[in-house]
N, CA, C and O atoms as a printed pandas DataFrame, in Angstrom:
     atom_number atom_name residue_name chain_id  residue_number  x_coord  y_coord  z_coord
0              1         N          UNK        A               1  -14.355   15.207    1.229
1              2        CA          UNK        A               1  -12.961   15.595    1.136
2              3         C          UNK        A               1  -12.270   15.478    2.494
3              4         O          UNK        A               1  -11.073   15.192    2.466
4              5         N          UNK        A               2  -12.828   15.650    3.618
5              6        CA          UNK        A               2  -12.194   15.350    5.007
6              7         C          UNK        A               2  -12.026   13.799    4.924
7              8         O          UNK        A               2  -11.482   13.452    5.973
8              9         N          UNK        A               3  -12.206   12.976    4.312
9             10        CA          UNK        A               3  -11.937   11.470    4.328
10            11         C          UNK        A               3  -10.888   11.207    3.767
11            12         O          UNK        A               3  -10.044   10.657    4.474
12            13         N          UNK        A               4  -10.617   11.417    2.670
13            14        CA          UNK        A               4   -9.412   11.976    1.998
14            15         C          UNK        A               4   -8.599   12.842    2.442
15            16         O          UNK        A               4   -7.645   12.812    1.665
16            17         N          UNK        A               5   -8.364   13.792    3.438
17            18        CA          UNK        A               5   -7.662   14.409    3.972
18            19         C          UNK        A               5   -7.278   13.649    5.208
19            20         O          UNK        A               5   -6.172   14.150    5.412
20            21         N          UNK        A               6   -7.453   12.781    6.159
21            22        CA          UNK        A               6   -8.058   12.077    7.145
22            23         C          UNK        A               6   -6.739   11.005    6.640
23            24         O          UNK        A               6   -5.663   11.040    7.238
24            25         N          UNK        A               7   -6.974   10.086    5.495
25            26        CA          UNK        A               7   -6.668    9.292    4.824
26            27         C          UNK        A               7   -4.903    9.691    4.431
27            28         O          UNK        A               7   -3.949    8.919    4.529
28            29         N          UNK        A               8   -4.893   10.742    4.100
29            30        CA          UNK        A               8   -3.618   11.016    3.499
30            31         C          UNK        A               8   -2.614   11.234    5.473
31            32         O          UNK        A               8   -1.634   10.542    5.749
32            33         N          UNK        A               9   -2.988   11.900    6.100
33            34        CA          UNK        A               9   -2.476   11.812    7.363
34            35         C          UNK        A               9   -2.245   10.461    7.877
35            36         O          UNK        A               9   -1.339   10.217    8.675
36            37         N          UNK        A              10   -3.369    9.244    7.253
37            38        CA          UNK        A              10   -2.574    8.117    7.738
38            39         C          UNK        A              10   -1.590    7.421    6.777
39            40         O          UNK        A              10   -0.989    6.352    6.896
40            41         N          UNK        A              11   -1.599    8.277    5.856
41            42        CA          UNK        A              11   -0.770    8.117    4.757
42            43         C          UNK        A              11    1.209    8.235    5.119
43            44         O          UNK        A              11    2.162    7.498    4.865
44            45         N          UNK        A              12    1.042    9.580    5.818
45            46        CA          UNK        A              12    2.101   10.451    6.411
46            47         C          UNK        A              12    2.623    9.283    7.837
47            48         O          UNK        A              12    3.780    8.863    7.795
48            49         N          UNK        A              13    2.008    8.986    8.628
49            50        CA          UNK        A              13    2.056    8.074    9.739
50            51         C          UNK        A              13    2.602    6.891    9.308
51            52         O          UNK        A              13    3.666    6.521    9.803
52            53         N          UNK        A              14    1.835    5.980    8.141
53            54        CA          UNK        A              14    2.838    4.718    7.284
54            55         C          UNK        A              14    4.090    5.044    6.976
55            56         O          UNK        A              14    5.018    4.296    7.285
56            57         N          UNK        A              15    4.293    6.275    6.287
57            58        CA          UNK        A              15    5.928    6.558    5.736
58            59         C          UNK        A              15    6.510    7.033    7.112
59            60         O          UNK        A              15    7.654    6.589    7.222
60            61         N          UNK        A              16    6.232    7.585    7.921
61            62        CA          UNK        A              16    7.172    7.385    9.247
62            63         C          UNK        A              16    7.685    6.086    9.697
63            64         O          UNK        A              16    8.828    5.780   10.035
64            65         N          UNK        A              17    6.532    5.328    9.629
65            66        CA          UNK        A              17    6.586    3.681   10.290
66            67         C          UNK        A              17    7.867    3.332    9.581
67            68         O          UNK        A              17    8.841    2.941   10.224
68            69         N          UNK        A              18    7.901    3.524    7.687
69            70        CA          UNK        A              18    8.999    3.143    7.218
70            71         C          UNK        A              18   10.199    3.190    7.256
71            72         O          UNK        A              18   11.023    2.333    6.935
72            73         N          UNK        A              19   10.347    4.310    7.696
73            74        CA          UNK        A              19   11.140    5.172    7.947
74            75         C          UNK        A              19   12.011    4.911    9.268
75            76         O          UNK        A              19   13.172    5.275    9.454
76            77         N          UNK        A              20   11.158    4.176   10.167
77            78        CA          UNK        A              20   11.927    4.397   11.332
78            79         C          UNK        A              20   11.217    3.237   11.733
79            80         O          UNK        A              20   10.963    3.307   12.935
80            81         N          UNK        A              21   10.666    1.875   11.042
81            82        CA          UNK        A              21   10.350    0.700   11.513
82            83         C          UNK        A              21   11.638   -0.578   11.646
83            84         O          UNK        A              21   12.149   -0.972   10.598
84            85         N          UNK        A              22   12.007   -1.050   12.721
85            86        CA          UNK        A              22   13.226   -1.239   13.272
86            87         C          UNK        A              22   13.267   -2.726   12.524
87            88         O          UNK        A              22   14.278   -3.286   12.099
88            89         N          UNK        A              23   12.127   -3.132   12.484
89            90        CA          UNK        A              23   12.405   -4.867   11.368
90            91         C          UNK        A              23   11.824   -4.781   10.128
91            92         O          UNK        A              23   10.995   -3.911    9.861
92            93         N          UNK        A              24   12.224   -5.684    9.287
93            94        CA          UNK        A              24   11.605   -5.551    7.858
94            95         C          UNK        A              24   10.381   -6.059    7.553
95            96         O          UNK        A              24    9.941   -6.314    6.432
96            97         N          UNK        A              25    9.754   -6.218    8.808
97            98        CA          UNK        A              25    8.336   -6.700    8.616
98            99         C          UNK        A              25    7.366   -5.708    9.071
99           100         O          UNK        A              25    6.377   -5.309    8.456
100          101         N          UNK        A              26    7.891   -5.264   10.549
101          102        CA          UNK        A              26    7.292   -3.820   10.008
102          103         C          UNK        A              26    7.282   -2.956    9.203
103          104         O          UNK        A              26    6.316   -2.193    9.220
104          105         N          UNK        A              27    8.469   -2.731    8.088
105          106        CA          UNK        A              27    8.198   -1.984    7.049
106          107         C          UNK        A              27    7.175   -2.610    5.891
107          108         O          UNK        A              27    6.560   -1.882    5.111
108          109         N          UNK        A              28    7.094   -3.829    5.890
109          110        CA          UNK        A              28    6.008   -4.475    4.817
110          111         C          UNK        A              28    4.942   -3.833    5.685
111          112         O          UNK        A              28    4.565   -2.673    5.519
112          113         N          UNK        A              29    4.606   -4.422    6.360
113          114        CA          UNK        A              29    3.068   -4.073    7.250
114          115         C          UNK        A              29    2.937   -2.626    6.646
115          116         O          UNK        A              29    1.981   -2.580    5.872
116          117         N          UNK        A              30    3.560   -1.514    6.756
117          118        CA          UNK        A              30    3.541    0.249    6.430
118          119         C          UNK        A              30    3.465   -0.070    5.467
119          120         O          UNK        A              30    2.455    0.470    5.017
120          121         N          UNK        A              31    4.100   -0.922    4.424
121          122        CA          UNK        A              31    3.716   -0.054    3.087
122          123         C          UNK        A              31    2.578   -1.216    2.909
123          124         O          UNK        A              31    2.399   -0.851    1.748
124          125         N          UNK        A              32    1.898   -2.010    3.011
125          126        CA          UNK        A              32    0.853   -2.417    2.764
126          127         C          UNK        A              32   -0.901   -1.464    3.407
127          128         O          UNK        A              32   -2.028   -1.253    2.957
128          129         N          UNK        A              33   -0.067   -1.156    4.738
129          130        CA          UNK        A              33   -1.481   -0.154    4.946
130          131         C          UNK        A              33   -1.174    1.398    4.032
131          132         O          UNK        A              33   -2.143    2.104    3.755
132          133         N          UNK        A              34    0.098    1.779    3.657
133          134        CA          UNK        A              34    0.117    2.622    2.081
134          135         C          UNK        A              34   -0.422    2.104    0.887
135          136         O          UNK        A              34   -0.477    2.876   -0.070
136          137         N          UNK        A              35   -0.764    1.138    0.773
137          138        CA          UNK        A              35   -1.134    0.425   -0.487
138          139         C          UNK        A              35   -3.008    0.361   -0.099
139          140         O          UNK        A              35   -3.957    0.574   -0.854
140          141         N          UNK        A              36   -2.992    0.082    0.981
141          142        CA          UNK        A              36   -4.359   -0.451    1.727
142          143         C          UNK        A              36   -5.051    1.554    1.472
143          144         O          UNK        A              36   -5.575    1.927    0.422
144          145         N          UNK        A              37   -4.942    2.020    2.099
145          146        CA          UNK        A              37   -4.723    3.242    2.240
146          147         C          UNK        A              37   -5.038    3.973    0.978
147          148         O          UNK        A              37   -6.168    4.451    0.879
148          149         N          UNK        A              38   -3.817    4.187   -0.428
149          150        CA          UNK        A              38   -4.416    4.889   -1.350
150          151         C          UNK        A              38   -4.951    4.444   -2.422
151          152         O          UNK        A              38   -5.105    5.026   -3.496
152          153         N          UNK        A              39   -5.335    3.028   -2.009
153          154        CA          UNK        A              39   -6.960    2.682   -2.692
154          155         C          UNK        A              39   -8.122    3.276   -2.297
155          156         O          UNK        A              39   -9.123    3.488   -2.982
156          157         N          UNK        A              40   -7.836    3.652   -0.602
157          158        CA          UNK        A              40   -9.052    3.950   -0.354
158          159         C          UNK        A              40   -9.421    5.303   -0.607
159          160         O          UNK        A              40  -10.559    5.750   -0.468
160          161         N          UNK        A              41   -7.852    6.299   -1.196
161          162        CA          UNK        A              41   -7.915    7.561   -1.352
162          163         C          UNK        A              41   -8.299    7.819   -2.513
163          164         O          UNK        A              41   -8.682    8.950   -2.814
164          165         N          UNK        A              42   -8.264    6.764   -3.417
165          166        CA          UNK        A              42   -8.285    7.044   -4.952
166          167         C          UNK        A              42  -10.255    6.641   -5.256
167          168         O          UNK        A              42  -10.923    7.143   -6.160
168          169         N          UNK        A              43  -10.659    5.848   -4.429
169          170        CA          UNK        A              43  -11.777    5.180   -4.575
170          171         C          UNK        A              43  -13.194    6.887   -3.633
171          172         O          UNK        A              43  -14.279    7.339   -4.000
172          173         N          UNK        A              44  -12.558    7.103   -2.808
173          174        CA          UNK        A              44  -13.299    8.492   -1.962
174          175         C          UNK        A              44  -12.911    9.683   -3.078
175          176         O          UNK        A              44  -13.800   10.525   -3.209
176          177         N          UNK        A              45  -11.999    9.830   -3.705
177          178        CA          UNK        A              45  -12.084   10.889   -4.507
178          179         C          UNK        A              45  -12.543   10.928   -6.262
179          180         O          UNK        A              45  -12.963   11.820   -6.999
180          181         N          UNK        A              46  -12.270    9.718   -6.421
181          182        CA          UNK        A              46  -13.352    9.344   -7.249
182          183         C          UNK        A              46  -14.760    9.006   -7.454
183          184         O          UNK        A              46  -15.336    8.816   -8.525
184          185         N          UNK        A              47  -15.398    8.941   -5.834
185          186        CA          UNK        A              47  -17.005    9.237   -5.713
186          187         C          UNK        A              47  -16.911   10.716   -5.293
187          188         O          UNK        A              47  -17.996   11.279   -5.153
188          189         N          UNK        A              48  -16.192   11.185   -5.148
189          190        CA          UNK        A              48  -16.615   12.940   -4.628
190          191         C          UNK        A              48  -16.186   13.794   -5.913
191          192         O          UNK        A              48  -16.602   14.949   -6.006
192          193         N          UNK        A              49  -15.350   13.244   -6.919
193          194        CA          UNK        A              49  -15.233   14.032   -8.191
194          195         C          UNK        A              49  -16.127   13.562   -9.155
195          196         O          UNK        A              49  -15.970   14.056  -10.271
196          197         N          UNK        A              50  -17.078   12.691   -9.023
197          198        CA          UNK        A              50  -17.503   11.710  -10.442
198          199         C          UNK        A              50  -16.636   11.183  -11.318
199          200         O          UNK        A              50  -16.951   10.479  -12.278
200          201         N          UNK        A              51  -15.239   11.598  -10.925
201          202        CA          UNK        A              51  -14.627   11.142  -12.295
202          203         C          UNK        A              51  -14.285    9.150  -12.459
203          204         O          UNK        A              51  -14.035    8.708  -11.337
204          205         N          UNK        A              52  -14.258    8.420  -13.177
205          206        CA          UNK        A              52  -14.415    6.741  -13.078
206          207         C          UNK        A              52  -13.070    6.155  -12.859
207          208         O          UNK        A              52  -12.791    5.105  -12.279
208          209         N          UNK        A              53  -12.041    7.290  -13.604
209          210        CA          UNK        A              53  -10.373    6.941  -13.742
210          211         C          UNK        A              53   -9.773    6.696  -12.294
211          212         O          UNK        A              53   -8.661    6.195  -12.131
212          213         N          UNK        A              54  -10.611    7.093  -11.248
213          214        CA          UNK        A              54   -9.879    6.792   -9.964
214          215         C          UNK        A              54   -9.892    5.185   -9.801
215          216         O          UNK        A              54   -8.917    4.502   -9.487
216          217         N          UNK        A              55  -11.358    4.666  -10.114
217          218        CA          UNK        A              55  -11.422    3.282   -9.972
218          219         C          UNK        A              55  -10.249    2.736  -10.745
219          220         O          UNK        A              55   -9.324    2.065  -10.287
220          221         N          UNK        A              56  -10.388    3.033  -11.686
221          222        CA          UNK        A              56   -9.047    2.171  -12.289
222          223         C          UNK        A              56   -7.880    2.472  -11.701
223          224         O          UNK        A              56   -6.989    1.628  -11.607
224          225         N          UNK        A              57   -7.756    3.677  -11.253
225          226        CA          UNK        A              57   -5.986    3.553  -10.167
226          227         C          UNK        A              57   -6.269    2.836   -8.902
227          228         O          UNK        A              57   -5.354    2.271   -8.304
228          229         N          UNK        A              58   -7.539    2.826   -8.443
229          230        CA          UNK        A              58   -7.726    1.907   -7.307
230          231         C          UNK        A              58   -7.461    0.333   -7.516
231          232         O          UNK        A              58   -6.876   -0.337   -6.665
232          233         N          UNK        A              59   -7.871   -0.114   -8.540
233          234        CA          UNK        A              59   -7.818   -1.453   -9.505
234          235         C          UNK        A              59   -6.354   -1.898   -9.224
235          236         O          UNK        A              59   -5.833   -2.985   -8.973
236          237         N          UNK        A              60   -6.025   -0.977   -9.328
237          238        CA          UNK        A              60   -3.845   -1.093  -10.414
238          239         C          UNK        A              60   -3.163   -0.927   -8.646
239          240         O          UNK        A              60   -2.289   -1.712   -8.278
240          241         N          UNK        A              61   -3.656    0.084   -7.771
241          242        CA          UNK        A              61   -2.909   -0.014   -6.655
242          243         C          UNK        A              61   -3.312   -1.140   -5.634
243          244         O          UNK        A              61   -2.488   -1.466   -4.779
244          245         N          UNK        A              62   -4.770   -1.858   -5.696
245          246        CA          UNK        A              62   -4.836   -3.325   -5.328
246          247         C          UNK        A              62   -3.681   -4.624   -6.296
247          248         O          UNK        A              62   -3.330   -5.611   -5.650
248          249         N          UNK        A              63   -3.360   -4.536   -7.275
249          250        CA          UNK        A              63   -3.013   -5.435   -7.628
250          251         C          UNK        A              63   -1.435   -5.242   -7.211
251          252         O          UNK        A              63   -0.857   -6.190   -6.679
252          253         N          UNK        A              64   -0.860   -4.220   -7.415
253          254        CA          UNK        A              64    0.560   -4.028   -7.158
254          255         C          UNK        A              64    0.816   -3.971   -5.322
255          256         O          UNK        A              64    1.891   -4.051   -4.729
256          257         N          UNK        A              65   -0.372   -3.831   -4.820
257          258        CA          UNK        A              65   -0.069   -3.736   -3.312
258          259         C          UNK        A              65    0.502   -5.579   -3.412
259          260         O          UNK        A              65    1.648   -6.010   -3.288
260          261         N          UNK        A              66   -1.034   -6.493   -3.727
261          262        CA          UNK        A              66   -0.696   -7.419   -3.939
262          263         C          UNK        A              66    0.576   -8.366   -4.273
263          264         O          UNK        A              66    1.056   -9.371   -3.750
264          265         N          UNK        A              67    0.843   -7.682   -5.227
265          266        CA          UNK        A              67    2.343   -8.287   -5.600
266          267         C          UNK        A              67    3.371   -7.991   -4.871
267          268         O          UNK        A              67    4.381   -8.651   -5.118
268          269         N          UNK        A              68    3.468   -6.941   -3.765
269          270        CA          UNK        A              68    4.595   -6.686   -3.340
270          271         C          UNK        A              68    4.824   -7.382   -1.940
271          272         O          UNK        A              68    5.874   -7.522   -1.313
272          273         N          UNK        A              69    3.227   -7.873   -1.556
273          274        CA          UNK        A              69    2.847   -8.658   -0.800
274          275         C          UNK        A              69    4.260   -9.909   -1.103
275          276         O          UNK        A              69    5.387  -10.098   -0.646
276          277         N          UNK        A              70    3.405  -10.511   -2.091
277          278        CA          UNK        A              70    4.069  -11.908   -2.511
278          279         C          UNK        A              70    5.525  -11.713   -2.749
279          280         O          UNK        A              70    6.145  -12.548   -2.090
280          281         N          UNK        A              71    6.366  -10.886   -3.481
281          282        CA          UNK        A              71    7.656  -10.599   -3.174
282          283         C          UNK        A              71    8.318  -10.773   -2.144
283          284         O          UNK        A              71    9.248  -11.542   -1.902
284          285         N          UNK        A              72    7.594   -9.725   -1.299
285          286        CA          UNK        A              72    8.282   -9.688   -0.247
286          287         C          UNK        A              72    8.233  -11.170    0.583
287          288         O          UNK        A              72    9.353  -11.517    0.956
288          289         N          UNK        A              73    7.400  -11.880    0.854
289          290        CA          UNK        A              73    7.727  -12.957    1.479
290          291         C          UNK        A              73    8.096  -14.141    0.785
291          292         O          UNK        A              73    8.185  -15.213    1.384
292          293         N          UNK        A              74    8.386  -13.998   -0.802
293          294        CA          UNK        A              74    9.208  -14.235   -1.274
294          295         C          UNK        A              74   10.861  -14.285   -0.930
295          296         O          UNK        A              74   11.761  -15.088   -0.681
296          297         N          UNK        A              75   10.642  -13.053   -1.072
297          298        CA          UNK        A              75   12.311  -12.450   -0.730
298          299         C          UNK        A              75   12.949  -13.128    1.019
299          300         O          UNK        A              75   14.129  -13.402    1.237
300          301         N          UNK        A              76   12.089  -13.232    1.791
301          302        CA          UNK        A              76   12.383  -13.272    3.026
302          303         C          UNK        A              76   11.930  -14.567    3.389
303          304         O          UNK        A              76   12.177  -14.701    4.587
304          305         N          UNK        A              77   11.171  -15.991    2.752
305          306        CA          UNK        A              77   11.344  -16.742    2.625
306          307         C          UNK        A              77   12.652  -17.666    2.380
307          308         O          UNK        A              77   13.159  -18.470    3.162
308          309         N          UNK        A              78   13.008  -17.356    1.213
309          310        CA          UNK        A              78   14.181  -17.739    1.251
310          311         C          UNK        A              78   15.273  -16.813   -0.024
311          312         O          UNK        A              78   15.206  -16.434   -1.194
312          313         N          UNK        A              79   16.451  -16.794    1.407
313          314        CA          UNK        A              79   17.098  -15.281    1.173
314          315         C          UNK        A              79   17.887  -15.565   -0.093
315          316         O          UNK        A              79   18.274  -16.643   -0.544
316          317         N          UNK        A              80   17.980  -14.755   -0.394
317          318        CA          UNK        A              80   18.809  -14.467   -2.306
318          319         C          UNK        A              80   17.277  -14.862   -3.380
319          320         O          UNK        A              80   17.180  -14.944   -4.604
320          321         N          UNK        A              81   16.447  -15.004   -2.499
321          322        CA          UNK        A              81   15.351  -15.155   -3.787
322          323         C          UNK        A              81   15.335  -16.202   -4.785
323          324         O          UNK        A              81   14.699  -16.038   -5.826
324          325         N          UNK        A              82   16.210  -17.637   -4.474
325          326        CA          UNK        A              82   15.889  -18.633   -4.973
326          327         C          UNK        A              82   15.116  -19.402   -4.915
327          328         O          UNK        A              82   15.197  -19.745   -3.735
328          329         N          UNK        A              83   14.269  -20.047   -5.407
329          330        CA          UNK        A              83   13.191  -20.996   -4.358
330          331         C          UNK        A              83   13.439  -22.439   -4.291
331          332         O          UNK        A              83   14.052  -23.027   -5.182
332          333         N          UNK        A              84   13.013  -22.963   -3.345
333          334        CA          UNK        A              84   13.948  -24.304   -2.996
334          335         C          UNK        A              84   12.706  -25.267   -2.584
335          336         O          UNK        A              84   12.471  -25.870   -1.537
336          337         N          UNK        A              85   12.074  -25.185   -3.687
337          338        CA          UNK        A              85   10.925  -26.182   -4.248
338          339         C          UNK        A              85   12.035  -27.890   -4.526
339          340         O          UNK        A              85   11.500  -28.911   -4.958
């Protein structure tokens, strides 16, 4: 449980970054180590509870970290989000 407690403090430190990260790439970077982050919170408290349902929120918050990945440099690729294939 101190890993998870440990974990959520760098949890608190990412949403500052967001909060007060001066380019929009540092705010991707924060919320990707938030994404990075409460996989790893969901995956430590699901071996310290036995319970299996964490894996699957760990599952679902890798894939959506993922995607927001690709959005975003989507979005900032090229601006208005058209693609110019």
């Amino acid at each position: 449980m101190g890993v998870a407690a440990f974990l959520l403090g760098n949890i608190c430190v990412g949403l500052y970054r967001i909060v007060l990260g001066p380019t929009h790439l540092d705010r991707m970077l924060a919320a990707q180590l938030l994404g990075t982050t409460g996989i790893a919170v969901a995956l430590v408290l699901a071996e310290a509870t036995g319970e299996g349902g964490g894996r699957d929120v760990a599952l679902t918050l890798a894939v959506l970290a993922a995607l927001a990945a690709v959005f975003f440099v989507r979005r900032f690729r090229y601006p208005g989000g058209e693609d110019r294939t």
